[in-house]
FIDOLO-947031 format. One record per residue: residue number from 1; residue in three letters; x, y negated, z negated of N, C-alpha, C in turn. Coordinates in steps of 0.02 Angstrom, whole numbers. Last residue first. Example, Ala and Ser with C-alpha at 12.3 -4.5 7.8 and 13.67 -1.06 7.14 Angstrom:
REM FIDOLO-947031
(atom 2; "SER"; (642; 112; -354); (684; 53; -357); (645; -2; -394)) (atom 1; "ALA"; (660; 284; -390); (615; 225; -390); (660; 165; -390)) 
***
This chain:
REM FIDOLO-947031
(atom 232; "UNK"; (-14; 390; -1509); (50; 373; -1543); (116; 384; -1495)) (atom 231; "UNK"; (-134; 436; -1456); (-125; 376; -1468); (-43; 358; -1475)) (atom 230; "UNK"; (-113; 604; -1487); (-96; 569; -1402); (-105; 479; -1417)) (atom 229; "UNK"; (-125; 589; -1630); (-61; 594; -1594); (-44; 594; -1534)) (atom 228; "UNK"; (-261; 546; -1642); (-200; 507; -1684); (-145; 518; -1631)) (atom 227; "UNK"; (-340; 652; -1594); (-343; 593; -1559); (-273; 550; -1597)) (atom 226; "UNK"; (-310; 754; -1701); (-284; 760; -1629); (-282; 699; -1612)) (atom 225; "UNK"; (-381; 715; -1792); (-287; 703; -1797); (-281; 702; -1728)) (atom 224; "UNK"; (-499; 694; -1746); (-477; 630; -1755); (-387; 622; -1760)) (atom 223; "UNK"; (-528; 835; -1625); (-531; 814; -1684); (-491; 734; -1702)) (atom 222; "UNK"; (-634; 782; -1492); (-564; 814; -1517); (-562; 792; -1581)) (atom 221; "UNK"; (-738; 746; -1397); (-746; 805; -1430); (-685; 839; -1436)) (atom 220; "UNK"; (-624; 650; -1289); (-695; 653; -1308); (-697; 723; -1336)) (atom 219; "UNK"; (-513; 623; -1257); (-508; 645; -1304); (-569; 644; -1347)) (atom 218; "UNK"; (-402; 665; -1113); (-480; 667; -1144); (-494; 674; -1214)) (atom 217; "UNK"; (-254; 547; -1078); (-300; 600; -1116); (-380; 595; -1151)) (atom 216; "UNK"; (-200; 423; -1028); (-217; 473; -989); (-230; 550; -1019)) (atom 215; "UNK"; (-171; 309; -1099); (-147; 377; -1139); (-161; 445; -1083)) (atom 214; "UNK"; (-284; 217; -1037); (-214; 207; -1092); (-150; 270; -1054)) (atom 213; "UNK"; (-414; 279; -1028); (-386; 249; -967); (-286; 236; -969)) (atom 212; "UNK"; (-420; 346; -1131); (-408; 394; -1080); (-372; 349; -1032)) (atom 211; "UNK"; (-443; 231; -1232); (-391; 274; -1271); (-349; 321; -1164)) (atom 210; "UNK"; (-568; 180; -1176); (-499; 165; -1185); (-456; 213; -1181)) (atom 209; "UNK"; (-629; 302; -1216); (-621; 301; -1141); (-552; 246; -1133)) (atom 208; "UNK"; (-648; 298; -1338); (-621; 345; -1315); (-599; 348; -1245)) (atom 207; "UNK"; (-742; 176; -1337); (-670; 185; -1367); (-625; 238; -1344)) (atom 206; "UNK"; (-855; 211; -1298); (-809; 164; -1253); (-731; 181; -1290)) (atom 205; "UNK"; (-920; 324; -1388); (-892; 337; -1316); (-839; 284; -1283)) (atom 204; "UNK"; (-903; 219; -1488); (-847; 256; -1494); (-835; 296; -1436)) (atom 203; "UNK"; (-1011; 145; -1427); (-960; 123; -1451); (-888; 164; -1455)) (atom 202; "UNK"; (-1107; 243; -1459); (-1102; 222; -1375); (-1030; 172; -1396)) (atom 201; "UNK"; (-1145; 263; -1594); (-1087; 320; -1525); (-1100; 305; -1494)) (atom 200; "UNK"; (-1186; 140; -1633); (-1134; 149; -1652); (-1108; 201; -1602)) (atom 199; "UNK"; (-1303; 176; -1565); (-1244; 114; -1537); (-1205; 110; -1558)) (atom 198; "UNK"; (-1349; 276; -1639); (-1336; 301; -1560); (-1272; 229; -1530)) (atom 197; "UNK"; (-1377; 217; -1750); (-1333; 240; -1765); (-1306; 276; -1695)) (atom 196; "UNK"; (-1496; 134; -1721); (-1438; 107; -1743); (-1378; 145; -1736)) (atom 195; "UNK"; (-1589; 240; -1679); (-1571; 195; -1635); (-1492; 161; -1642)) (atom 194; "UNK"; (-1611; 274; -1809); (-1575; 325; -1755); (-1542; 290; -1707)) (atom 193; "UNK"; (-1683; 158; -1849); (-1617; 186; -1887); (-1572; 230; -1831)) (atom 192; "UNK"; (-1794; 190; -1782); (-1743; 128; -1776); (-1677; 125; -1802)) (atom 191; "UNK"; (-1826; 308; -1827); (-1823; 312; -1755); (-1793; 230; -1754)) (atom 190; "UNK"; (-1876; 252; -1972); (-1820; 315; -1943); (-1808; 295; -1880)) (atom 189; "UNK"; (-1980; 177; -1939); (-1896; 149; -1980); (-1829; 189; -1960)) (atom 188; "UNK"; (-2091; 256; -1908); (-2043; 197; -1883); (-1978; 186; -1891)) (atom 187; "UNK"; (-2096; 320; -2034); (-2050; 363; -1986); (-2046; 328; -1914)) (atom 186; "UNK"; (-2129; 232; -2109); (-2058; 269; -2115); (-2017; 289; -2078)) (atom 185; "UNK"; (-2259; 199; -2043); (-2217; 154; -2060); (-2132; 170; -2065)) (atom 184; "UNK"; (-2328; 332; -2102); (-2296; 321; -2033); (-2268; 265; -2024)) (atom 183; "UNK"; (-2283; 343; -2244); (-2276; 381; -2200); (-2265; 368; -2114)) (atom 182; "UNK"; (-2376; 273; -2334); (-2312; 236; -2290); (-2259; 289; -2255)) (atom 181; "UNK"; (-2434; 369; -2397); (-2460; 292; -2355); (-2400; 260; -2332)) (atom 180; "UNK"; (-2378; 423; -2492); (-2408; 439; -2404); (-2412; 418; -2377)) (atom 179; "UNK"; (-2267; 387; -2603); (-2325; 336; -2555); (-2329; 379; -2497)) (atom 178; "UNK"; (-2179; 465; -2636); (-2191; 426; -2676); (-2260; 394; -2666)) (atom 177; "UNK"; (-2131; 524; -2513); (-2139; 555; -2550); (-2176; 525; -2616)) (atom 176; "UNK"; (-2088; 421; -2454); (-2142; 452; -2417); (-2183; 493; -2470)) (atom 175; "UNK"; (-1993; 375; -2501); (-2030; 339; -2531); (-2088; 353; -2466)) (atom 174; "UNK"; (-1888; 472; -2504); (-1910; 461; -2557); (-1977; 418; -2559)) (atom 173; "UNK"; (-1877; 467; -2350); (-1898; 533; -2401); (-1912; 521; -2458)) (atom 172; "UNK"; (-1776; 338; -2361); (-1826; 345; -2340); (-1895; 426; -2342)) (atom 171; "UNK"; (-1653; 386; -2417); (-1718; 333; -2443); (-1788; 340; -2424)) (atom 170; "UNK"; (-1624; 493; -2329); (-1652; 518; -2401); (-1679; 441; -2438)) (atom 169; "UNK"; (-1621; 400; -2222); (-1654; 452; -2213); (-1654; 486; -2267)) (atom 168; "UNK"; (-1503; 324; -2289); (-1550; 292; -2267); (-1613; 331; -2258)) (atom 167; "UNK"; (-1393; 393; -2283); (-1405; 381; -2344); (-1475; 355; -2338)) (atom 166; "UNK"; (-1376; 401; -2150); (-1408; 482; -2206); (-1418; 483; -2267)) (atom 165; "UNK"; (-1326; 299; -2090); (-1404; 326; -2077); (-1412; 389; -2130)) (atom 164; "UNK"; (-1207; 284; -2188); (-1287; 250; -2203); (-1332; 262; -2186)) (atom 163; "UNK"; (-1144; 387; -2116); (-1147; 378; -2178); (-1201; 335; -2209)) (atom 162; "UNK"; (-1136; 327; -2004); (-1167; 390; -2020); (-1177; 419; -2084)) (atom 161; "UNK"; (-1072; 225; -1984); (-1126; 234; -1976); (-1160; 276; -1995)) (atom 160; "UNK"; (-933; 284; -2047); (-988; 244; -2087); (-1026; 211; -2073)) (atom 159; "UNK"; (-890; 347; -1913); (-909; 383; -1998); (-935; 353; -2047)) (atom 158; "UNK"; (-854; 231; -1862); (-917; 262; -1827); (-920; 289; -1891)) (atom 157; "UNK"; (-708; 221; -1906); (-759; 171; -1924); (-842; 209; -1901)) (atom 156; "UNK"; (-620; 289; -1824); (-619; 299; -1893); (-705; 282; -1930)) (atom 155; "UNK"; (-663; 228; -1683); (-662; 319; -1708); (-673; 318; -1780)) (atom 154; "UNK"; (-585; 106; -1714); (-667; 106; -1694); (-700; 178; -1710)) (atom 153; "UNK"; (-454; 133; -1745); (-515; 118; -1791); (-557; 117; -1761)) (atom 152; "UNK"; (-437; 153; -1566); (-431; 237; -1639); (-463; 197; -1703)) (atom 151; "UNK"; (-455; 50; -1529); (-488; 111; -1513); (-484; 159; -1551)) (atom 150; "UNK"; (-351; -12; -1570); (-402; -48; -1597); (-455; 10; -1597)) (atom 149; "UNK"; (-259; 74; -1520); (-244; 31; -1577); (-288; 10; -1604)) (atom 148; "UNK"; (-284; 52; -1385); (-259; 95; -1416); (-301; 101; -1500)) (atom 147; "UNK"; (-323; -74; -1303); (-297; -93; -1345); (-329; -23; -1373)) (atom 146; "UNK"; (-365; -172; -1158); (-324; -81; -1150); (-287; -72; -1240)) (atom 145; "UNK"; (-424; -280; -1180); (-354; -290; -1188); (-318; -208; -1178)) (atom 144; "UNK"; (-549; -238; -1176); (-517; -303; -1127); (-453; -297; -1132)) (atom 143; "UNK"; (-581; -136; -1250); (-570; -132; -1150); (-534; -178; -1138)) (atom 142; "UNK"; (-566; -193; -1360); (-524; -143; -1343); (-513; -131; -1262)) (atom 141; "UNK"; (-685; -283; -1342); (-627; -326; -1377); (-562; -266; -1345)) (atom 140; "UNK"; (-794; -176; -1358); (-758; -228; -1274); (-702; -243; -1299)) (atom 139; "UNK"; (-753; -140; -1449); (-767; -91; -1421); (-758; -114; -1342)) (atom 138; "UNK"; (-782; -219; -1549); (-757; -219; -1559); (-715; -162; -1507)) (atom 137; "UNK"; (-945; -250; -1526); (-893; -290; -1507); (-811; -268; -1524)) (atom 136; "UNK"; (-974; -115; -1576); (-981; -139; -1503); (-919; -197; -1492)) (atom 135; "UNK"; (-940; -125; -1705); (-902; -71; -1672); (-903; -93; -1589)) (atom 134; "UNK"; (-1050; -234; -1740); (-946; -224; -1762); (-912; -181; -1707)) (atom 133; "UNK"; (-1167; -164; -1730); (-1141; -223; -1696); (-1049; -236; -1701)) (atom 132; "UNK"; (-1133; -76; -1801); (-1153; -55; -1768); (-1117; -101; -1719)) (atom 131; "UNK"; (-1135; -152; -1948); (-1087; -96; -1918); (-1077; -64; -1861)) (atom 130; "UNK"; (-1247; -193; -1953); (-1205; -238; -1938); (-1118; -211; -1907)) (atom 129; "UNK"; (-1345; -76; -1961); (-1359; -148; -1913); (-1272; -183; -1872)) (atom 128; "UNK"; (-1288; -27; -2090); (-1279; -4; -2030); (-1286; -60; -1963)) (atom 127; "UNK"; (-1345; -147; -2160); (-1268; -140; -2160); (-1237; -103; -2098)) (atom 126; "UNK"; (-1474; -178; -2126); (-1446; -223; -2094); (-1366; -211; -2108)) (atom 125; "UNK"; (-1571; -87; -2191); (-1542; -55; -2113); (-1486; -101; -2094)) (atom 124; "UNK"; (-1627; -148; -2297); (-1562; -104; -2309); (-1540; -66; -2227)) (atom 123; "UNK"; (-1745; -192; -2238); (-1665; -249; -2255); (-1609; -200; -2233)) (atom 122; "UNK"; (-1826; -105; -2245); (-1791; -122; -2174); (-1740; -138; -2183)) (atom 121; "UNK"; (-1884; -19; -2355); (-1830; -50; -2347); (-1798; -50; -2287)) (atom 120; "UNK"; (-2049; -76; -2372); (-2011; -35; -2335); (-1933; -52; -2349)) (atom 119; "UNK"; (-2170; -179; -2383); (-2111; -162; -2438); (-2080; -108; -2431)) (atom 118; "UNK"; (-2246; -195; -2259); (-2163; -252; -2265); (-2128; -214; -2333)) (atom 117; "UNK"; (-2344; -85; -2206); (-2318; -126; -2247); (-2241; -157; -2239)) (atom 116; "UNK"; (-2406; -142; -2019); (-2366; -74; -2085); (-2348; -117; -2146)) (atom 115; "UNK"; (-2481; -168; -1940); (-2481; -213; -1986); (-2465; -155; -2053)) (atom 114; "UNK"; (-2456; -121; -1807); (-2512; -78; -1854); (-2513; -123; -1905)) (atom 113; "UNK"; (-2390; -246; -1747); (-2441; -227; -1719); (-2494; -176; -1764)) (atom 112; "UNK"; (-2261; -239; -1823); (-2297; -280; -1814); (-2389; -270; -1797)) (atom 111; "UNK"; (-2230; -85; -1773); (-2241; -93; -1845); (-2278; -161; -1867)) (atom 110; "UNK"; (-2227; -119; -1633); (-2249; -70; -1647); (-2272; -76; -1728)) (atom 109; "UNK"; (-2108; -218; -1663); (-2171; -243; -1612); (-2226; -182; -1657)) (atom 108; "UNK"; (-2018; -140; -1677); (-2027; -194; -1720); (-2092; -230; -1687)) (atom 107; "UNK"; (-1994; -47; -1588); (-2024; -32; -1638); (-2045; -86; -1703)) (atom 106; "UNK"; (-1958; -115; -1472); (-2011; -99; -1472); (-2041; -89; -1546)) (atom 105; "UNK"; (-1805; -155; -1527); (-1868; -209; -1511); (-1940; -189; -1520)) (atom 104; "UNK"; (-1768; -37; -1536); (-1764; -48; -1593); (-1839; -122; -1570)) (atom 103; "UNK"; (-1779; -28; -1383); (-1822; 19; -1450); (-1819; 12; -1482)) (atom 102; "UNK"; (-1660; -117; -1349); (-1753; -119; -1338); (-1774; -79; -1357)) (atom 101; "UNK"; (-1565; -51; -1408); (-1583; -101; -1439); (-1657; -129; -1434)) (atom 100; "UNK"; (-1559; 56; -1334); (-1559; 72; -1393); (-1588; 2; -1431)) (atom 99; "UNK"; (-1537; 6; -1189); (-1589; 29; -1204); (-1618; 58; -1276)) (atom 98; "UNK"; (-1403; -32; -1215); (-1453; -97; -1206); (-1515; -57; -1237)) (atom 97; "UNK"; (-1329; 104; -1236); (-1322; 61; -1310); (-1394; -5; -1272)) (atom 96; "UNK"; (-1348; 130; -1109); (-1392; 172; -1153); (-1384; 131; -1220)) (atom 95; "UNK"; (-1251; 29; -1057); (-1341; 18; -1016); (-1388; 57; -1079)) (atom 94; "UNK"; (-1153; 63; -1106); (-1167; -9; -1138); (-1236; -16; -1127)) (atom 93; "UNK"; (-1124; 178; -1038); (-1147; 158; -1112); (-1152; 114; -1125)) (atom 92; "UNK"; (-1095; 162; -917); (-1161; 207; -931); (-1153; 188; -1005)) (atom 91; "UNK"; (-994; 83; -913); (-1044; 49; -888); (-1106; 86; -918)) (atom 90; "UNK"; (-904; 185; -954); (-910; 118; -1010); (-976; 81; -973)) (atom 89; "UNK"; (-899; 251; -841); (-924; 293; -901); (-936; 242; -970)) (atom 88; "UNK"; (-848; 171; -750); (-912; 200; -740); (-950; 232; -819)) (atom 87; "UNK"; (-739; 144; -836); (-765; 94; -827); (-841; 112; -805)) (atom 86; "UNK"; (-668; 269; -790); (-681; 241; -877); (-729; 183; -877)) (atom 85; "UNK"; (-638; 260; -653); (-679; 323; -683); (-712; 295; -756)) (atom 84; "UNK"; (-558; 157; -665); (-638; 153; -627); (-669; 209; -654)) (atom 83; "UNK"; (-448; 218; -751); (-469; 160; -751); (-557; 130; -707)) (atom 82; "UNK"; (-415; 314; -648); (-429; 339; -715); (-471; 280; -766)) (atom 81; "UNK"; (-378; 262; -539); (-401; 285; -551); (-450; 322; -605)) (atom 80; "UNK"; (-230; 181; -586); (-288; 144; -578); (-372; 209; -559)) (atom 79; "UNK"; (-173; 283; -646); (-210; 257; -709); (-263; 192; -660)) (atom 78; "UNK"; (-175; 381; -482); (-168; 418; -565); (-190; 329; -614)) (atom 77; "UNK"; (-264; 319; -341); (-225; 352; -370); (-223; 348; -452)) (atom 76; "UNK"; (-407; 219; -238); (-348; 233; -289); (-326; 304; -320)) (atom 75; "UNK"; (-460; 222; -112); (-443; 282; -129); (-384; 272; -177)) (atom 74; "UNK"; (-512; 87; -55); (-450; 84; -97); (-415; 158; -108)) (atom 73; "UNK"; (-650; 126; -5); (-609; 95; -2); (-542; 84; 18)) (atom 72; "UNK"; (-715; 199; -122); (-702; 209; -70); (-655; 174; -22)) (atom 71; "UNK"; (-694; 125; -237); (-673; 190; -217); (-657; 221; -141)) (atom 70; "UNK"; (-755; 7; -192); (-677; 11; -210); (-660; 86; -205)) (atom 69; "UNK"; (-881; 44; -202); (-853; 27; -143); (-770; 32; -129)) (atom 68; "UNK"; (-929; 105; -308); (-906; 144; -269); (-877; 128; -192)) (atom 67; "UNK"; (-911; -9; -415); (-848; 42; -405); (-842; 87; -355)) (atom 66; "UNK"; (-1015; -89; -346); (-946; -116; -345); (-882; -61; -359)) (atom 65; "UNK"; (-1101; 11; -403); (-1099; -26; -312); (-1029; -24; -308)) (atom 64; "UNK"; (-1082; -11; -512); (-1092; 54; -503); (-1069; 44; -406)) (atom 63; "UNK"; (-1130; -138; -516); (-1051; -149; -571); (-1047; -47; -546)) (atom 62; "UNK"; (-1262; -150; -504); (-1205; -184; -462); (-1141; -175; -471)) (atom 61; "UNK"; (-1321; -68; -596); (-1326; -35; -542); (-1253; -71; -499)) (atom 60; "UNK"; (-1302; -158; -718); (-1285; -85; -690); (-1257; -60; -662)) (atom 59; "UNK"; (-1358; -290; -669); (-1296; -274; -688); (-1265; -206; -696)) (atom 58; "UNK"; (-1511; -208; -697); (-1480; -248; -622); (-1391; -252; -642)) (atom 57; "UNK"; (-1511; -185; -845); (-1520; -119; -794); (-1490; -147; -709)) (atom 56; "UNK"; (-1494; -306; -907); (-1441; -235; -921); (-1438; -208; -868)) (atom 55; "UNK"; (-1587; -391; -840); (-1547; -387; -840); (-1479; -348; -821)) (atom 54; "UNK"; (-1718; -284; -918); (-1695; -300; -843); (-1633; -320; -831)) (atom 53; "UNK"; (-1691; -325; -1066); (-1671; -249; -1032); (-1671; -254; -947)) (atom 52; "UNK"; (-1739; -460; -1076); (-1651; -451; -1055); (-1626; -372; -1049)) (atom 51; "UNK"; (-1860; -407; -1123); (-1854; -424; -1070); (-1787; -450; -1021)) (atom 50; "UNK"; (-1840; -348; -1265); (-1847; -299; -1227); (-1835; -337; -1120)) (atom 49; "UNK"; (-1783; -476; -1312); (-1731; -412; -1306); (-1770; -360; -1249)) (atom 48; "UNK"; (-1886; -556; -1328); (-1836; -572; -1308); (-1770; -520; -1268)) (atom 47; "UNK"; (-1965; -475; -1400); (-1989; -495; -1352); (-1941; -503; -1294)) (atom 46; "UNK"; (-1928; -503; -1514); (-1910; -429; -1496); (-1942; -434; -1426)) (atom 45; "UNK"; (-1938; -626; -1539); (-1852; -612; -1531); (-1870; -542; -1513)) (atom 44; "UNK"; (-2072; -609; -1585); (-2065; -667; -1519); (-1970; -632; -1490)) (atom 43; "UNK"; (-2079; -547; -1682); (-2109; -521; -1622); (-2068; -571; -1558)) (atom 42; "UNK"; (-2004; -507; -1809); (-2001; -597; -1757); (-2049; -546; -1719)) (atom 41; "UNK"; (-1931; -477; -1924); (-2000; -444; -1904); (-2047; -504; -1855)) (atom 40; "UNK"; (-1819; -520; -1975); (-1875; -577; -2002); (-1931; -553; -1958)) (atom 39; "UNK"; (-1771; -381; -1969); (-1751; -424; -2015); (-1812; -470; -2032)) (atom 38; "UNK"; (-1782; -357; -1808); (-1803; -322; -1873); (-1795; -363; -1943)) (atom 37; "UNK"; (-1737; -486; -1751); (-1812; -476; -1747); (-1837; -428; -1802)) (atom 36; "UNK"; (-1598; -438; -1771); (-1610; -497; -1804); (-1714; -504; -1814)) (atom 35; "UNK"; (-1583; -345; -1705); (-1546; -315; -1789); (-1602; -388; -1824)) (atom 34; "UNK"; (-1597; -375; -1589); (-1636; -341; -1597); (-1616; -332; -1669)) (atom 33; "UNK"; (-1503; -473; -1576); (-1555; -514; -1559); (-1626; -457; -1586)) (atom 32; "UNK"; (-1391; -379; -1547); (-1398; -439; -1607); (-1440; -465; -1621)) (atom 31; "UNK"; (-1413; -313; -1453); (-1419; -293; -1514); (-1420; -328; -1590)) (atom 30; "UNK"; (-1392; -421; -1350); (-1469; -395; -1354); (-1464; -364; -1414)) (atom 29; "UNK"; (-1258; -446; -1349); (-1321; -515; -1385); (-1391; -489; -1381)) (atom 28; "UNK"; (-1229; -321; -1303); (-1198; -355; -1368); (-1238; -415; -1420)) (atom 27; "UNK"; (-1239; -340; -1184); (-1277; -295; -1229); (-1289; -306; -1307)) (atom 26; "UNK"; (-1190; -482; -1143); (-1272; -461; -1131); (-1289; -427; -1187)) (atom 25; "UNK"; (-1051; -399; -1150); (-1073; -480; -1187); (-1149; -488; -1198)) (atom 24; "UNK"; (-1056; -315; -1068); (-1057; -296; -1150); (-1102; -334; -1179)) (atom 23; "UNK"; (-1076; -390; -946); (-1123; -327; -954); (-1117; -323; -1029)) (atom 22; "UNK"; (-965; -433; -938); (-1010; -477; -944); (-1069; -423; -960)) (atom 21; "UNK"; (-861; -323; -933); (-869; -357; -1016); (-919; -416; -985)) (atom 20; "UNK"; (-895; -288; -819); (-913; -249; -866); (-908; -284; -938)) (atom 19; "UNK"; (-852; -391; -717); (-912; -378; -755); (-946; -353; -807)) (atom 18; "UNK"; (-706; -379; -762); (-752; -439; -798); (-810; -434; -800)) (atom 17; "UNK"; (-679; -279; -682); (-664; -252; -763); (-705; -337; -806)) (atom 16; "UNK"; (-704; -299; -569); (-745; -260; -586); (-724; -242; -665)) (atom 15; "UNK"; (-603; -413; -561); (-665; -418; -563); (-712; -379; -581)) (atom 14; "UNK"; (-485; -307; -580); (-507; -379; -618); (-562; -390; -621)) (atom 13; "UNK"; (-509; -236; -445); (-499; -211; -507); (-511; -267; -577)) (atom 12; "UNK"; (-497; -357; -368); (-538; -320; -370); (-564; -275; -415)) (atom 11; "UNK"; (-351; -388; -398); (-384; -428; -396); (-474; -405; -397)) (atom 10; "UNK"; (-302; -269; -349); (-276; -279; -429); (-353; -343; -436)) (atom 9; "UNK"; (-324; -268; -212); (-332; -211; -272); (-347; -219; -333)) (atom 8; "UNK"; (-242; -380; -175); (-317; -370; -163); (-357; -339; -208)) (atom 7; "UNK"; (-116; -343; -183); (-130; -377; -237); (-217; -407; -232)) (atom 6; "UNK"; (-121; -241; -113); (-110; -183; -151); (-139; -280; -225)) (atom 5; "UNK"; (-111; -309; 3); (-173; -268; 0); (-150; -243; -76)) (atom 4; "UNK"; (28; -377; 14); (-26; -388; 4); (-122; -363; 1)) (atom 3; "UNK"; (105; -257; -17); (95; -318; -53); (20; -348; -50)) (atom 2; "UNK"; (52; -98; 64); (87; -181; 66); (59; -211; 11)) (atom 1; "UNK"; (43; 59; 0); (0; 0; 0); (44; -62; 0)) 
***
């Protein structure tokens, strides 16, 4: 590849690595916008979120266009390769982390709408909430910079999503158990909670894909030492 086609490449490659963090940036302000409607139970902000799911879904498809043109194309080779491949697979999660957040929307609509009780503990969703949101941003912050380093805490960190949704799902058992009546209200809560804790692993999918584009290793479904020592 001459100079100058090969700095076409790079230039192309750029672009399709900016959409994708304009794509985060979107997702990123839809989960925020959805942590925030649960909280003060906004209809109007869940409103907000479910209709920036268009958006998500048009940026997609274009940022899917755009790699298979280059592919074709360009017929890149070993890390720029590996690099579009990661980027397809960071595009498919940021779209399933959008669509996580418009269900968290819906369901805040949904609980609005039966006029469920408010003495639920939603609040207590807002540590996961916030953990969630952490890992995302913290999850572009790693694409943008091919940053290792940042990608292996994001791994560490997901374990205390999961740690609150299960602390959260025996709260929530308790006070089914306590009140029937707030039974289906709960099991709202649940399915938003789930929600929460799916964006936390759409996060650590991105992370890992760092780590591949990097390190040129799969290190999806490996244990965490393992992942330590192809990092290092």
């Amino acid at each position: 590849m001459d100079k100058h086609i090969s700095s076409q490449f790079d230039a192309e490659l750029t672009g399709v690595s900016s959409r994708v963090l304009e794509l985060g940036g979107l997702v990123e302000s839809q989960t925020r916008h959805a942590v925030y409607a649960l909280a003060q139970f906004s209809s109007e902000v869940a409103d907000q979120v479910v209709a920036t799911e268009k958006q998500v879904n048009a940026l997609e498809v274009e940022i899917d266009a755009e790699l298979a043109s280059i592919i074709a194309r360009r017929q890149p080779t070993a890390r720029d390769l590996r690099l579009l491949m990661a980027i397809s697979k960071i595009t498919g999660n940021l779209e399933r982390a959008g669509d996580e957040a418009e269900r968290i929307a819906r369901m805040v609509k949904l609980i609005l709408d039966q006029g469920s009780p408010r003495n639920l503990p939603s609040s207590e969703l807002r540590v996961a909430a916030d953990l969630a949101t952490g890992l995302l941003r913290k999850a572009l912050d790693a694409f943008a910079r091919l940053d290792v380093n940042t990608a292996l805490v994001i791994l560490k960190e997901d374990d205390l999503i999961d740690a609150e949704f299960n602390g959260f799902v025996r709260k929530l058992v308790t006070y089914m158990m306590e009140d029937p009546r707030t039974i289906s209200a709960s099991l709202d809560l649940l399915f938003v909670a789930k929600a929460i804790e799916r964006i936390g692993d759409h996060a650590k999918n991105i992370a890992e894909f760092v780590i591949y584009v990097v390190k040129g290793s799969d290190v999806r479904h490996t244990a965490l030492t393992e992942i330590e020592k192809a990092v290092q």
